[in-house]
C-alpha positions in Angstrom: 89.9 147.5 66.6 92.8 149.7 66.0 94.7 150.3 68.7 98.4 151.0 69.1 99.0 150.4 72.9 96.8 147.0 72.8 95.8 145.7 76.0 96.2 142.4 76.9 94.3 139.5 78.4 95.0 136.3 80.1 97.4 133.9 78.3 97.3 130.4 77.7 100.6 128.6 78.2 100.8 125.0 76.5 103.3 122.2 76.6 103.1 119.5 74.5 105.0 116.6 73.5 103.2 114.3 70.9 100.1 113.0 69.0 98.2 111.6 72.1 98.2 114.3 75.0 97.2 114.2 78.6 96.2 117.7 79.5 95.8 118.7 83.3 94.7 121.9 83.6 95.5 124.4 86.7 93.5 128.0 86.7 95.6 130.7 88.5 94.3 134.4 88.3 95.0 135.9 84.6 96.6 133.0 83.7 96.0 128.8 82.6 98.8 126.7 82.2 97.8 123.4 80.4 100.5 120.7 80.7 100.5 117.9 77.7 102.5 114.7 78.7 103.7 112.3 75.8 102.5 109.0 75.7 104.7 108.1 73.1 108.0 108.8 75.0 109.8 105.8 75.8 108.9 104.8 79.7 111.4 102.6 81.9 109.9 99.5 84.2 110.8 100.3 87.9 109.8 96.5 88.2 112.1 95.2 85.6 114.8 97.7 87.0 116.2 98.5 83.6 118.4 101.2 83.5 118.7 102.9 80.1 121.9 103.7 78.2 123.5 106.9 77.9 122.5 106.9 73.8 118.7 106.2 74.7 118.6 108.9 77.8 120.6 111.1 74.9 117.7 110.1 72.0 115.3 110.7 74.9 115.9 114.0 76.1 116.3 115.1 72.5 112.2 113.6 71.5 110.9 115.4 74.3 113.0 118.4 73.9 111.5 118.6 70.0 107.9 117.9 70.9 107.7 120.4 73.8 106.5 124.0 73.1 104.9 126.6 75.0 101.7 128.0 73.0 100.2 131.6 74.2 96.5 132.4 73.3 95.6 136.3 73.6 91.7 137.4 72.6 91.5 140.0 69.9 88.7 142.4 68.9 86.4 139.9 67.3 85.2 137.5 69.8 85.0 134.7 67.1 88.9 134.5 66.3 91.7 133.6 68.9 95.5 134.7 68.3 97.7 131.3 69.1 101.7 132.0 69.9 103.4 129.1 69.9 106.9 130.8 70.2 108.5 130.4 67.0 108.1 131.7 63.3 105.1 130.5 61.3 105.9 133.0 58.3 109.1 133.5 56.9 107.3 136.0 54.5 104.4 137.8 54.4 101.2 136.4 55.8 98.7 133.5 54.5 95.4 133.2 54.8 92.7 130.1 54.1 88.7 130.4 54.5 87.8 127.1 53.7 89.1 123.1 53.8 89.6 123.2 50.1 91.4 126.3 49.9 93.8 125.0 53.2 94.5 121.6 51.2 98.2 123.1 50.3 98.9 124.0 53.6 99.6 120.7 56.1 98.2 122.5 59.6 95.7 124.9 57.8 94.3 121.8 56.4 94.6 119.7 59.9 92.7 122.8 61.6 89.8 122.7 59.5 89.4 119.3 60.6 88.3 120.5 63.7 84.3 121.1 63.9 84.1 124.9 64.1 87.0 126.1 62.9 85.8 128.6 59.8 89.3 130.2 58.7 92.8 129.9 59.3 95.0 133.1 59.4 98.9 132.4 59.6 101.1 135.6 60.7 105.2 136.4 61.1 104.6 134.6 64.4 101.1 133.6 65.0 98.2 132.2 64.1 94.5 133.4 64.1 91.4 131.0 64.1 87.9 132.1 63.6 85.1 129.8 64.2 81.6 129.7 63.6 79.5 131.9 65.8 78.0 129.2 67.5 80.9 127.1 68.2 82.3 127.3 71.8 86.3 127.8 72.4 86.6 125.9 75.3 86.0 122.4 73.5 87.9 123.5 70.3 91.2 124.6 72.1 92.7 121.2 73.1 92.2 120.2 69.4 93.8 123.3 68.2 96.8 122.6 71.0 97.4 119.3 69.7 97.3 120.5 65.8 99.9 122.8 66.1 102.2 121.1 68.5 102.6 117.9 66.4 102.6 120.1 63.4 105.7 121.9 64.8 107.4 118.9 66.0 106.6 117.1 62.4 109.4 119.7 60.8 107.1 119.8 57.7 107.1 123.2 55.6 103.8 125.2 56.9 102.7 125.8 53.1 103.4 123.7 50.0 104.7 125.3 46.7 101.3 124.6 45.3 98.8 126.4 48.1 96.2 128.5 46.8 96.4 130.4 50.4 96.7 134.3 49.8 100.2 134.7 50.9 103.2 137.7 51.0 100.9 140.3 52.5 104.3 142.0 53.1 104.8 141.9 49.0 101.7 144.4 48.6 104.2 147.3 50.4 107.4 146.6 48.7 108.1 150.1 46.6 108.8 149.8 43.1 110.6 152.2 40.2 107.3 153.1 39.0 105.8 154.6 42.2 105.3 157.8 43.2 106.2 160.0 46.3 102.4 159.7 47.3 102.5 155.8 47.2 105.9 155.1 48.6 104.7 157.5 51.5 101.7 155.3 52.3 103.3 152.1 51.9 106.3 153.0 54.5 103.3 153.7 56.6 101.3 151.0 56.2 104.1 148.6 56.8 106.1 150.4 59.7 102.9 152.1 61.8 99.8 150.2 61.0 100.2 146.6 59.9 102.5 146.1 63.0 99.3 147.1 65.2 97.2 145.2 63.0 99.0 142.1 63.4 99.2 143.1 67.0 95.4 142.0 66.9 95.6 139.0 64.6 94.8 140.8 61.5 96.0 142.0 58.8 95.7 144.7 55.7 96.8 144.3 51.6 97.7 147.3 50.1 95.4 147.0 46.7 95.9 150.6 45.2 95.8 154.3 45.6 93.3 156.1 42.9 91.9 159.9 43.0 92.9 160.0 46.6 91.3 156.7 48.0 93.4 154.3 49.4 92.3 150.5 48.8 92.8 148.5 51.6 91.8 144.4 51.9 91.6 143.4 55.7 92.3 140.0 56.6 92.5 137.4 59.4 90.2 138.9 62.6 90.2 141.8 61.2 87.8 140.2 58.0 84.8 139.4 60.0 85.6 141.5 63.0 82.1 144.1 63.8 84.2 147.0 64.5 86.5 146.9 60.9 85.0 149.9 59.3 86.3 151.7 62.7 89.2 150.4 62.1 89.3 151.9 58.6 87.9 155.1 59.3 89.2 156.0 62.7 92.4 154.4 62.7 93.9 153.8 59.0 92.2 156.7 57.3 92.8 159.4 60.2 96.8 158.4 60.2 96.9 158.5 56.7 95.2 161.8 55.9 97.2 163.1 58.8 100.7 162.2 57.4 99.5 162.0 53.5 97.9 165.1 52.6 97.1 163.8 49.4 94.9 160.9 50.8 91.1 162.3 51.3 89.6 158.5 52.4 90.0 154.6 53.1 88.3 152.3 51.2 87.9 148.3 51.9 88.7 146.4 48.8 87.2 142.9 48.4 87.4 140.0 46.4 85.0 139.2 43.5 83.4 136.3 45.9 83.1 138.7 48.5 81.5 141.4 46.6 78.7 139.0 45.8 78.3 138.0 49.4 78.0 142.1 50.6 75.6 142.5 48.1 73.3 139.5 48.5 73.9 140.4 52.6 72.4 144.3 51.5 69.9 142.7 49.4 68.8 141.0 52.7 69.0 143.9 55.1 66.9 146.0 52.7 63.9 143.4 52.9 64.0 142.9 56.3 63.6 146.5 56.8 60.6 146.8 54.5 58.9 143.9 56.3 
């Protein structure tokens, strides 16, 4: 999961242009382009021979040059979440996260992509996005969906979270260094922000600094990295080894979850423990 020199997989190039999309697809080796056509552009009659004006080529050009945008897809270490580039920022700030409809309701393309059956949480990064879906879903009917949502988002010009979103947002707030903190802290804050999160990102994740007690660092992951099978590697063998290794004064890693969250481990133990004294 951790990885510094990721490696990368084939990419997915999109063009779009509006709310109804043709896509044609052509497979080349390592890489898919998908072209989307706008229906909605305005379209000249050969028959009628009607030549446009120079104002209507001029509003023309300028439609389609706002709806087009190439979007690149890369595969990260979970096999349920996708990374989507579409080649501008998302975040100004920090990062954003939504697990559910109702949480994504103050965020206009959260809450458009949890309108689309299989999509179980919404990560939004400096300049991506990360999508998990259900375990039985299958990506290949979900990704035209997930084109379209984000192209007319984009070309909508609407702010990508509202003032009143309950997302968890400014991941990059958890590092700033304050008065009050010590050498010990500031030192694993710089590296948290400027060595790890960069390769965490790198794989659609995140981490949130949540406290540094009797030489355990609390650490929440987020985005792919939440559900992803290899994230106490990622802890241990990545984050904790760089850590000790720079911070003598840190002796281990610790995940940090929410209260919600804690309920669901334990209930998940609970069921492990009875299926192993079946």
């Amino acid at each position: 999961m951790f990885r510094l020199l990721p490696a990368r997989s084939s990419r997915t190039l999109a063009t779009a242009a509006s709310k109804r999309t043709l896509l044609t697809a052509a497979v080349l080796p390592q890489r898919t382009f998908i072209n989307a056509t706008s229906s909605s552009a305005a379209h000249i009659s050969l028959n009628r021979a009607v030549v446009p004006s120079k104002a209507l080529r001029t509003n023309i050009y300028a439609a389609q040059q706002l709806r087009t945008m190439f979007i690149q897809t890369d595969t990260t270490p979970n096999q349920d979440s996708l990374k989507f580039m579409p080649g501008v920022a998302v975040m100004s700030n920090g990062t954003a996260e939504f697990l559910d409809a109702r949480n994504a309701m103050g965020s206009p393309l959260a809450k458009k992509l949890f309108q689309i059956d299989g999509v179980r949480g919404v990560f939004f990064g400096p300049d991506f996005l990360t999508i998990t879906k259900d375990q039985d879903a299958i990506w290949q009917l979900m990704k035209p969906d997930i084109y379209s949502a984000i192209m007319d988002f984009f070309a909508s010009g609407q702010p990508i979270i509202s003032e009143t979103a309950d997302g968890e947002s400014g991941a990059a707030l958890d590092t700033m260094i304050h008065e009050d903190d010590s050498e010990t802290v500031q030192m694993i804050k710089e590296l948290l922000d400027t060595r790890i999160r960069p390769s965490i990102q790198d794989d659609g994740g995140d981490i949130e600094y949540r406290g540094f007690e009797n030489g355990v660092v609390k650490l929440k992951l987020k985005g792919a990295c939440r559900t992803c099978d290899s994230s106490t590697v990622t802890l241990k063998n990545g984050i904790e080894n760089m850590l000790m290794h720079y911070v003598p004064e840190v002796t281990a890693v610790e995940q940090a979850f929410d209260a919600e969250e804690e309920v669901s481990q334990l209930e998940f133990e609970k069921l492990e423990r009875r299926l192993m004294n079946q």
